[in-house]
ZAFI-83217 format. One line per field, with one value per residue (C-alpha): residue number from 1; residue in one letter; x, y, z. Coordinates in steps of 0.001 Angstrom, whole numbers, padded with zeros to 6 digits. Each point is the difference from the previous one (the first is absolute). Layout:
! residues N
rovex [NUM,...] .
sepa [A,...] .
xx [X,...] .
yy [Y,...] .
zz [Z,...] .
! end
This chain:
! residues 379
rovex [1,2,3,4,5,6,7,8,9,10,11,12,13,14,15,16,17,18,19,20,21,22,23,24,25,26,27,28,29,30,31,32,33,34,35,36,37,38,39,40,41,42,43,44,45,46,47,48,49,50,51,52,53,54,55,56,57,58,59,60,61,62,63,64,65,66,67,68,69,70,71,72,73,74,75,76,77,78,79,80,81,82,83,84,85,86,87,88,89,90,91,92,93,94,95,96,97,98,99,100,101,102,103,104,105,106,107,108,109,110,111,112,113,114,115,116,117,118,119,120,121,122,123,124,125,126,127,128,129,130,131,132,133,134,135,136,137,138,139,140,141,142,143,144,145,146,147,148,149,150,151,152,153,154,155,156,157,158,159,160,161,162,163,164,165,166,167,168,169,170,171,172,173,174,175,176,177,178,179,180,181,182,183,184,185,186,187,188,189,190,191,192,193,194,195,196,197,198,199,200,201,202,203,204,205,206,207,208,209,210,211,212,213,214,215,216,217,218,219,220,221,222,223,224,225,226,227,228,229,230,231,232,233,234,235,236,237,238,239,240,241,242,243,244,245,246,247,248,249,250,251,252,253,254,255,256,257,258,259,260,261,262,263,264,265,266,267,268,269,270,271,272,273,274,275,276,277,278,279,280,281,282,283,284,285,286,287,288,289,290,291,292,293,294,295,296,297,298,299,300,301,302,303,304,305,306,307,308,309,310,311,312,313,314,315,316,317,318,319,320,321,322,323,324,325,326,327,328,329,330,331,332,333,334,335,336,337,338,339,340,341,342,343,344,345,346,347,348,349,350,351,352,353,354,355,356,357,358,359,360,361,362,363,364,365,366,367,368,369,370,371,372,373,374,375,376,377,378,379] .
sepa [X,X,X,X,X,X,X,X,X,X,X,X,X,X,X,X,X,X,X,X,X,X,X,X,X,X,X,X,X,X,X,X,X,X,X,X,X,X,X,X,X,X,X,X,X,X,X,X,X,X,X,X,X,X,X,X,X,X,X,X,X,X,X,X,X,X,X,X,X,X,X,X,X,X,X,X,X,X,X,X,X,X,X,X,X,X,X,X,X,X,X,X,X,X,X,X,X,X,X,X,X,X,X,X,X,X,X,X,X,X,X,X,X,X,X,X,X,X,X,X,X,X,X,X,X,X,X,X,X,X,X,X,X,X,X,X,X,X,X,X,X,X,X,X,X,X,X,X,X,X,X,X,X,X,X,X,X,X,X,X,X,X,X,X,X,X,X,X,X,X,X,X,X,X,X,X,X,X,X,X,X,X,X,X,X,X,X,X,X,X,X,X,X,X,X,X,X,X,X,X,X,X,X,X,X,X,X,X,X,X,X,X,X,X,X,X,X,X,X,X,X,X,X,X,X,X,X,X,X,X,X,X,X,X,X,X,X,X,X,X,X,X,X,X,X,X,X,X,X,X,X,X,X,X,X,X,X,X,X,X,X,X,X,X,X,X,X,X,X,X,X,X,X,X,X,X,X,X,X,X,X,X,X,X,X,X,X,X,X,X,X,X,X,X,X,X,X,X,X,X,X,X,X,X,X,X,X,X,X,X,X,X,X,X,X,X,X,X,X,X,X,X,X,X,X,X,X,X,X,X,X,X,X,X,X,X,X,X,X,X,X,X,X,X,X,X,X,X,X,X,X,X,X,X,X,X,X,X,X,X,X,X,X,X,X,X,X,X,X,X,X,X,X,X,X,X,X,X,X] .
xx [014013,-003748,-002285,-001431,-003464,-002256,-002343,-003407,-002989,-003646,-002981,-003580,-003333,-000772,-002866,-000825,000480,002805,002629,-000144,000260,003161,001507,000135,000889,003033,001093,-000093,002324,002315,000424,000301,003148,001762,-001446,-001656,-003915,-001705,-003609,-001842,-003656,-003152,-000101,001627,-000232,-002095,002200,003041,002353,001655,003855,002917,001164,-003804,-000956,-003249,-000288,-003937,-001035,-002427,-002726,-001923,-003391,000604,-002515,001699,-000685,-003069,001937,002835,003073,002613,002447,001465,000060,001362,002669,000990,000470,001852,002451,000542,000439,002900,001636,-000214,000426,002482,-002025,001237,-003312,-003427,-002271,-003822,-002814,-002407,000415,-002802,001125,003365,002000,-001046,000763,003320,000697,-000302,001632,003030,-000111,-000074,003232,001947,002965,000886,-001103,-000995,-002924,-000796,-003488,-001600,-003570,-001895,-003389,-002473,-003119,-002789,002493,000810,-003181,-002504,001728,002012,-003092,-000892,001124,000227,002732,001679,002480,000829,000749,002118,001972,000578,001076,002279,001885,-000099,003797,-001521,-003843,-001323,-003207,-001578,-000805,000823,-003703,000530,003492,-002160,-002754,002248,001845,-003385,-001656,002676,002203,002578,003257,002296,001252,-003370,001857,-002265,000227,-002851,-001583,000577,-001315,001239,-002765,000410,-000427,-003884,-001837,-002308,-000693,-001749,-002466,-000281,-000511,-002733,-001898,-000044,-001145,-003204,001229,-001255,001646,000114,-000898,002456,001480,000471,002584,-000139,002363,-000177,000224,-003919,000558,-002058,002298,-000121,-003654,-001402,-003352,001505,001674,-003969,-001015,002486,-000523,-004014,000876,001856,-002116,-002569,002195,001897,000256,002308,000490,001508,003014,000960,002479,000168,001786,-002258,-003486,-002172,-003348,-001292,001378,-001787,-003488,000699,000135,-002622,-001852,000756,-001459,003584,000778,-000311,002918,002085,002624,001809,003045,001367,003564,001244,003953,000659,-001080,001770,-002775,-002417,001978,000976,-003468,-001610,-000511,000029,000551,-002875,001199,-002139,002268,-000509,003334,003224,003606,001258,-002949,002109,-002709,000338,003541,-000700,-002121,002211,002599,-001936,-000871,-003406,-000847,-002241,-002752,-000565,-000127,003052,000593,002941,002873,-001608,001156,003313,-000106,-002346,-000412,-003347,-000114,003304,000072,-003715,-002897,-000993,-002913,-001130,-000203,-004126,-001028,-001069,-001202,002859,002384,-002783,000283,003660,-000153,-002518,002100,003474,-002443,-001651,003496,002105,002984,000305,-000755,003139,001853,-000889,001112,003558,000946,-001230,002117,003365,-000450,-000484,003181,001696,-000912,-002038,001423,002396,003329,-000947,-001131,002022,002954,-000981,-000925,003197,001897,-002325,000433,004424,-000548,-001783,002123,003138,-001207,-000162,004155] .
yy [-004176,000027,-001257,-003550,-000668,-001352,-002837,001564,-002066,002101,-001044,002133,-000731,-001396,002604,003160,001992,003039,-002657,-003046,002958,001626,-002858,-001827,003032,000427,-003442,000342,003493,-001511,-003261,002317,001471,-003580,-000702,-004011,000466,-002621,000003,-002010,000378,-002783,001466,001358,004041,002316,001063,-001976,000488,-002836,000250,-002414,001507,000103,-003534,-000851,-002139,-001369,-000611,-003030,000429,-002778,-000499,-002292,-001172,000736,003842,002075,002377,-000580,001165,001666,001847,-003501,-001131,003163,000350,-003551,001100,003146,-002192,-002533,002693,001921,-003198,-001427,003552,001592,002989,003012,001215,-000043,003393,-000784,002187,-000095,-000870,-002624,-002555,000245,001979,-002954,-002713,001769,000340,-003895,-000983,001469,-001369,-003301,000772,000425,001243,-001623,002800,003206,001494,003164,001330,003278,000576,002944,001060,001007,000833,-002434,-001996,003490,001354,-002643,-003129,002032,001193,-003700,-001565,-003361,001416,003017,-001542,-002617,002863,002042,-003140,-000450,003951,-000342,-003000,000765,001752,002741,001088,002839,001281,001809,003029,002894,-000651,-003455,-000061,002642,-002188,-003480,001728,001486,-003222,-002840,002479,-001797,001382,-001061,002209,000137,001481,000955,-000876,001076,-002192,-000049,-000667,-000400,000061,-003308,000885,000206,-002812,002165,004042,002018,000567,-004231,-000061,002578,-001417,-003218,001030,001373,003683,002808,003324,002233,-002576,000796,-003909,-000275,-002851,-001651,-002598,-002037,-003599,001618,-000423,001643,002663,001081,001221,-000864,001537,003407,-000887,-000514,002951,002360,-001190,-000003,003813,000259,-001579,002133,002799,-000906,-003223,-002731,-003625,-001194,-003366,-002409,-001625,-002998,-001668,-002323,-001543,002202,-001335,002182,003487,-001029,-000615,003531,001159,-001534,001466,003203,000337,000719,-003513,001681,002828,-002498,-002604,-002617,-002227,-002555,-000740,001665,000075,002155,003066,002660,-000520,000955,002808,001880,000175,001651,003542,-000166,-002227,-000334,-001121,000250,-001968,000279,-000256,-000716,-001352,001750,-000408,-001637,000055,004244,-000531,-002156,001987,002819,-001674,000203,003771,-000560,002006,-001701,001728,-002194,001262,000919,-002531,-002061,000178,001604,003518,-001499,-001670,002843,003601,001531,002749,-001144,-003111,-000881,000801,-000996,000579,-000578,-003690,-000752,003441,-001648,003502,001869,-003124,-000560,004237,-000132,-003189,001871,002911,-001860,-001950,003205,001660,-001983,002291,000143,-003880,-000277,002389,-001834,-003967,001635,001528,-003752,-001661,001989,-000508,-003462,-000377,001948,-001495,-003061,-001502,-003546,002145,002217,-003034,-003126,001153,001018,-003787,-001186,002318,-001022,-003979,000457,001601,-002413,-003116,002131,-000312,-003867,-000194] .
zz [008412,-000778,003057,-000605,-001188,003210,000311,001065,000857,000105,001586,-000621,-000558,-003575,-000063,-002460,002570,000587,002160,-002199,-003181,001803,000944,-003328,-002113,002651,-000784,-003666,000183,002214,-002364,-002264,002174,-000069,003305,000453,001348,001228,000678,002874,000113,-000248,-003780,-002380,000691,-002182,-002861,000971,-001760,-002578,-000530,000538,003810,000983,002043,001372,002614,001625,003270,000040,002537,001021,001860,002715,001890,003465,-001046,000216,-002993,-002187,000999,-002261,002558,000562,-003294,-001025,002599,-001070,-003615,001012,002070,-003083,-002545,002057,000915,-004063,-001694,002535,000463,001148,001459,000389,-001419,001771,-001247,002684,003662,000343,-000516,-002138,002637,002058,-002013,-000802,003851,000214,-002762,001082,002825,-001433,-001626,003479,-001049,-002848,-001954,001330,-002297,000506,-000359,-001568,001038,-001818,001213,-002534,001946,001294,002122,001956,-000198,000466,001344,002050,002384,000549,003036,-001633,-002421,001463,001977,-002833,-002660,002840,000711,-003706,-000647,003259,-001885,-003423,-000754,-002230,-000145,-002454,-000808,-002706,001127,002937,000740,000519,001795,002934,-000071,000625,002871,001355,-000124,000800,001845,-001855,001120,-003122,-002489,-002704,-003909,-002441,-003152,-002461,-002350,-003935,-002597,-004112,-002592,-002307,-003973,-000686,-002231,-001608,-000944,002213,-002680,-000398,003926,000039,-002360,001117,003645,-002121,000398,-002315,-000553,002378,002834,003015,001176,003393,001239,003591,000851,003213,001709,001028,004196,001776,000608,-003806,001028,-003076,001174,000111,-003211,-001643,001860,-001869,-003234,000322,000676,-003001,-002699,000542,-001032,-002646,-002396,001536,000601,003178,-000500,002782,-000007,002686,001801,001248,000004,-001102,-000445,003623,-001612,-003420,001629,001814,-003107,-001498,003110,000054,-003575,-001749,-002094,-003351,001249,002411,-001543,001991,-001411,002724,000083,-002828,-000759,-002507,002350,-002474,-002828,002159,001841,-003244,-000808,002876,000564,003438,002893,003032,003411,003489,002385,003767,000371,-002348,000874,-003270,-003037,-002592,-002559,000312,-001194,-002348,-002103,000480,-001120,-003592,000681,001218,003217,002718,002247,003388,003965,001942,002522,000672,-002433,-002711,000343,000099,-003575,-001680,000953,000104,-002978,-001555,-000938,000897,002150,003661,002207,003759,000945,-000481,-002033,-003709,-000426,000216,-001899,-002514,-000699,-000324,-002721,-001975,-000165,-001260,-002477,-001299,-000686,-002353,000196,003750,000024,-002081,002319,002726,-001876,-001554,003704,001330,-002212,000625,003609,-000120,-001988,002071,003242,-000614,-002999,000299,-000713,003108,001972,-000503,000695,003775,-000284,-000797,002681,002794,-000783,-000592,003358,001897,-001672,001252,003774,-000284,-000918] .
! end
């Protein structure tokens, strides 16, 4: 007898940015697997996915008076509570601690026992890493790990960091991120030429939600070094505001070689028709944009902090440098650029491991296992 399809609610943040991406491209593979998603969020999530066992459900916040700041854990928690008790959900999957773990914490409780939800939290970075050094939200994001049934993370990087940081004592799985390249618009050739790029002009590609952990400067200071060596242009794409980055640009001298597109869904257009991707983080969870171009065969150069040597590996499937040295990273970019036959190398051997180990097939199903598991504990 086959196992029964489960009713799965997901909360992220709506956002272009790595959680909200993984999050709804999870829900669309496991609709996809007969299972019923529903989606709880203030909007609808960046590339959600449209299909008839995919539900979205809003949370209304409101601007009272009585409060200095909206709140949305309350709200949210509310929501949470009403869509288990309506749906008959068999759990909740939270990306992010702050506040969905929270809310999810509460809204069980509201259900007493009438229905006993269980909760998933994965981690994904800031909310370990940055949140969890403030006293003001520490002990709210340990108190949420300690009661959620199941929490995961990203990345071995991540799952040290959590324990180091939260000295959370709970079981932490990891479960990488993955990612599956949607069919592409328009040719590579189309692409190019409409981002104003000439033959043999190297593209670089940057994708971020542009926090200040992205270290954008750094990010300018590396490709400064490189157009002074060889012909390139330099492509953001953001995740966010980015009128302070553009007048950095403008700044710095580099508007004619620098393009920015804001919020822009169909990624794979633009990742197909880079040479190379450009990242300068401080710090990464996991670097989901890295996998995403190589899931297209295009190798990324960016420092080795974090996660990062965990989704590409330095030589193989990319390049890394030191955290800070735009020398040494800039050196290593110009060298895949200048060698078209090595770049290739380097994109083919990027693709086959993300299929291997990044890819939905490889991913999903760890999914699946983890949330049968956790519903099994509640019977």
């Amino acid at each position: 007898m086959s196992e029964r399809p489960l009713k799965i609610a997901i909360t992220c943040y709506p956002s272009v940015g790595g959680s909200g991406i993984l999050a709804s491209e999870l829900g669309e593979e496991l609709a996809a697997r007969g299972h019923e998603i529903h989606f709880i969020s203030y909007e609808p999530p960046f590339r959600l996915p449209e299909g008839p066992r995919v539900f979205f459900h809003p949370v209304a916040v409101n601007s009272y008076d009585l409060f200095k700041y909206p709140d949305y854990t309350l709200p949210l928690s509310v929501k949470m509570a009403e869509a288990a008790r309506t749906h008959a959900l068999d759990l909740l999957h939270v990306h992010y601690a702050v506040p969905h773990a929270t809310a999810a914490v509460l809204a069980r409780a509201m259900l007493h026992e009438e229905h006993r939800l269980r909760i998933i939290t994965t981690l994904h970075g800031t909310d370990t890493t940055l949140l969890g050094r403030d006293p003001g939200y520490g002990p709210a994001i340990k108190h949420a790990l300690e009661n959620s049934d199941a929490i995961t993370t990203v990345s071995e990087f991540m799952r040290r960091e959590t324990v180091r940081l939260l000295g959370v004592q709970r079981p932490i799985g990891v479960i990488p991120n993955f990612f599956e390249p949607h069919a592409c618009s328009h040719r590579r050739d189309e692409m190019r030429r409409e981002l104003g790029l000439h033959d043999g002009e190297a593209m670089l590609l940057h994708l971020s939600n542009l926090r200040p952990l992205k270290r954008l400067d750094l990010l300018l200071d590396t490709f400064a070094l490189l157009k002074e060596r060889l012909p390139c242009k330099l492509v953001v794409l953001a995740g966010a505001n980015s009128s302070a980055l553009a007048a950095e640009v403008r700044r710095r001298g580099l508007a004619d070689r620098v393009l920015i597109r804001e919020r822009v869904i169909d990624i794979e257009d633009y990742l197909q028709a880079a040479d190379l991707g450009l990242f300068t983080s401080e710090v990464e969870s996991f670097c989901l944009s890295i996998l995403e171009l190589m899931s297209v065969g295009v190798p990324s150069a960016a420092f080795a902090v974090g996660g990062i040597p965990e989704v590409t590996l330095d030589g193989e499937t990319g390049v890394l440098a030191p955290f800070g040295d735009t020398t040494a990273l800039a050196a290593k970019a110009e060298t895949v650029l200048r060698d078209p036959v090595r770049r290739a190398a380097l994109g083919e051997a990027g693709r086959r491991r993300g299929r291997e180990k990044f890819s939905a097939a490889a991913i999903v199903p760890r999914y699946e296992a983890l949330y049968r598991r956790v519903v099994a504990q509640a019977h």
